[in-house]
C-alpha positions in Angstrom: 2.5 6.8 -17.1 3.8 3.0 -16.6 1.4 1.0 -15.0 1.8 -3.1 -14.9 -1.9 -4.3 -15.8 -0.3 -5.7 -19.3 0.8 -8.6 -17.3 -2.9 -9.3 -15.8 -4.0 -8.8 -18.8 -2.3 -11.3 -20.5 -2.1 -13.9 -17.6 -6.3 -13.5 -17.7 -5.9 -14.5 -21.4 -3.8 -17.0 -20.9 -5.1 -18.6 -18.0 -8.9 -18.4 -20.1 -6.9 -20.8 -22.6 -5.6 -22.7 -19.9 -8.2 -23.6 -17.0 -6.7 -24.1 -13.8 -8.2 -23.6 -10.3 -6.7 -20.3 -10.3 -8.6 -18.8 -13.1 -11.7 -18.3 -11.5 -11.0 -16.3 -8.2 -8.3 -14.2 -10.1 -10.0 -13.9 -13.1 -13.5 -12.3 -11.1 -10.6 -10.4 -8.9 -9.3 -8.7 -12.2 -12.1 -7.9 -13.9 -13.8 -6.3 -10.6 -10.5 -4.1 -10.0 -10.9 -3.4 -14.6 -14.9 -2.8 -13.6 -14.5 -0.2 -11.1 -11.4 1.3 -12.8 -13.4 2.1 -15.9 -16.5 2.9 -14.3 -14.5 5.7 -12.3 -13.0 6.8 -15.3 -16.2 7.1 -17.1 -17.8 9.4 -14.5 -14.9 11.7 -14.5 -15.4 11.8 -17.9 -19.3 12.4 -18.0 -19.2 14.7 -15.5 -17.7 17.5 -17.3 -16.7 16.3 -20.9 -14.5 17.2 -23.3 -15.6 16.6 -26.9 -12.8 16.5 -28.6 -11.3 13.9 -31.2 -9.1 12.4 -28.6 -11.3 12.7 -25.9 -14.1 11.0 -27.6 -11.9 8.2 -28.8 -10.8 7.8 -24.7 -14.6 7.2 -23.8 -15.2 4.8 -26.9 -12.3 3.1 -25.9 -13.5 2.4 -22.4 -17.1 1.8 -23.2 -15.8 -1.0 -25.4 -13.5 -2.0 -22.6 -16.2 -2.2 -19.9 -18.5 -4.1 -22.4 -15.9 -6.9 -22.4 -14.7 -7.1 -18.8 -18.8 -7.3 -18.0 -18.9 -10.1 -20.8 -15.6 -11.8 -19.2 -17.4 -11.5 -15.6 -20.4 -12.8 -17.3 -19.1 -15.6 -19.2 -16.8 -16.7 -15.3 -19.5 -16.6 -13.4 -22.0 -18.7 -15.7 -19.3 -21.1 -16.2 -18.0 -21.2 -12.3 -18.9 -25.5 -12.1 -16.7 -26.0 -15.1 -13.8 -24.0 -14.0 -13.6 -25.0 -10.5 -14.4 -28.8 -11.3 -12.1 -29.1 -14.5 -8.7 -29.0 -12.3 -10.0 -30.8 -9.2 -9.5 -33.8 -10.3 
């Protein structure tokens, strides 16, 4: 399956390297949608898993990918002032 979240993916790491007004708003927007995406996943997952090498690896996989996108939400919204002010001027 193709999907196209590569390209938010790497705008939200570009645009983390390079604040603009934007970064903020979309950056929260993306890693809600990556939040509730993953959380989803993991239910289908808990409620009947499958044990297997590959399967296991899947669930590690988005364990570690939740813990970041609630890191990135964590470190946006602490830092919301800086981001918002830094291109305002």
């Amino acid at each position: 399956m193709w999907d196209f979240w590569w390209v938010a993916h790497i705008w939200l790491g570009w645009s983390l390297l390079n604040i603009s007004n934007k970064t903020y708003y979309l950056g929260l927007l993306i890693c809600f949608s990556e939040l509730i995406i993953i959380i989803y996943k993991l239910y289908n997952f808990f409620v009947s898993p499958s044990w297997s090498i590959w399967d296991t690896n899947w669930m590690i996989n988005k364990v570690f990918v939740l813990i970041l996108f609630l890191l990135i939400t964590i470190i946006l919204i602490n830092n919301k002032d800086y981001i918002l002010k830094s291109n305002s001027k």
